[in-house]
C-alpha positions, 0 to 999 in steps of 0.5 A: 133583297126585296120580297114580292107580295106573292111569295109573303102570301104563299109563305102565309098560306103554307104556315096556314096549311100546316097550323091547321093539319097539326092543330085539328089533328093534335087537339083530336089525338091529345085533347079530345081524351082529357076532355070527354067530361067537358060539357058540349052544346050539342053533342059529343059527334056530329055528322053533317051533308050540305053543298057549297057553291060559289063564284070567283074573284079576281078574274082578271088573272085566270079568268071567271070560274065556278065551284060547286061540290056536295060535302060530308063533314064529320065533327067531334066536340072538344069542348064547349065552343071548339070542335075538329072538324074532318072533311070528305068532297067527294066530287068538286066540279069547277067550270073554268076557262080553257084558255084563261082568261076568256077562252072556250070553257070546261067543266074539270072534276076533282075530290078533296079532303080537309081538317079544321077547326070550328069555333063557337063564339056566341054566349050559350044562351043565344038561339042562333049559334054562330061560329068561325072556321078554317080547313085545309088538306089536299085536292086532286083534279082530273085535268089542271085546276086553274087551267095554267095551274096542276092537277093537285092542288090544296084546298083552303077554306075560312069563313063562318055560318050559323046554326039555326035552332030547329029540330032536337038532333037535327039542326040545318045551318046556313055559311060563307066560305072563302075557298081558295085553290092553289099548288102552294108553290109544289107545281112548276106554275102556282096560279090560284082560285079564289071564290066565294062560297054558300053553304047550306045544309044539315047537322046530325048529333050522334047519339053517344 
């Protein structure tokens, strides 16, 4: 029995989403208490505000889209280099096609909310703190997102950013990200976007 490229990629995306819910959620519940008296680079919390906004690729399929969302993101540190991230986008508008992949367009509203997990890899005496992440949790549209697509949908991102060294408690940061949106195969159709994503915005240290 011959196994299509989509089906391995969305058995792939599946065990993604479910690694990153159970991991982010089982270091903050498990790890987070045995290793309060691990040095952090930064601080114990953090809460952070940015927007993110990007474009498609692959418009052959749906067609082009576009994303743009402000977030808030709060994260706590479980240990020098590793931190469980929560979160919340309140308000995602993606501009896409009516009828993919060039017809009349629409502006279609939806919120999200996802965990991951950030990794600070850069040795500690670096200025720039560079990092690596990946996120993942639910999405709700007001109308289908891609238009041939569901209502609700995941919401999965990686990608990676630098902190830039200004400010005591506050730090601003630049990132890419690739989003990619899809029903993970729980609608009666599963297309998907796909964008590029640019990231800028703030981090809060929360004093202890």
């Amino acid at each position: 029995m011959r196994i299509s490229p989509l089906a391995v990629r969305n058995r792939f995306l599946r065990a993604l989403r479910a690694f990153v819910r159970c991991g982010a959620l089982g270091l903050v519940v498990f790890l987070g208490p045995s290793l309060a008296a691990v040095e952090r680079p930064f601080g114990d919390r953090e809460l952070r505000a940015f927007v993110v906004s990007g474009q498609s690729f692959h418009p052959e399929g749906q067609g082009f889209a576009e994303i743009g969302s402000p977030v808030i993101q709060w994260g706590r540190f479980l240990s020098r280099r590793l931190e469980a991230l929560v979160e919340l986008h309140p308000l995602i508008l993606v501009n896409q096609p009516k009828t993919p992949p060039y017809g009349e367009r629409e502006t279609v509203e939806a919120f999200a909310a996802d965990v991951g997990l950030r990794w600070y890899f850069g040795p500690e005496r670096w200025l720039l703190k560079p990092y690596l992440e990946i996120l993942d949790g639910p999405l709700y549209a007001l109308r289908r997102v891609p238009a041939r697509g569901s209502t609700f949908n995941f919401l999965t991102q990686m990608g990676g950013g630098i902190r830039l060294p200004f400010g005591e408690r506050w730090h601003p940061f630049v990132a890419y990200r690739w989003v990619h949106i899809s029903n993970a195969g729980t609608g009666m159709h599963n297309p998907d976007w796909d964008f590029h994503g640019l990231l800028i915005g703030g981090s809060l240290v929360l004093a202890d």
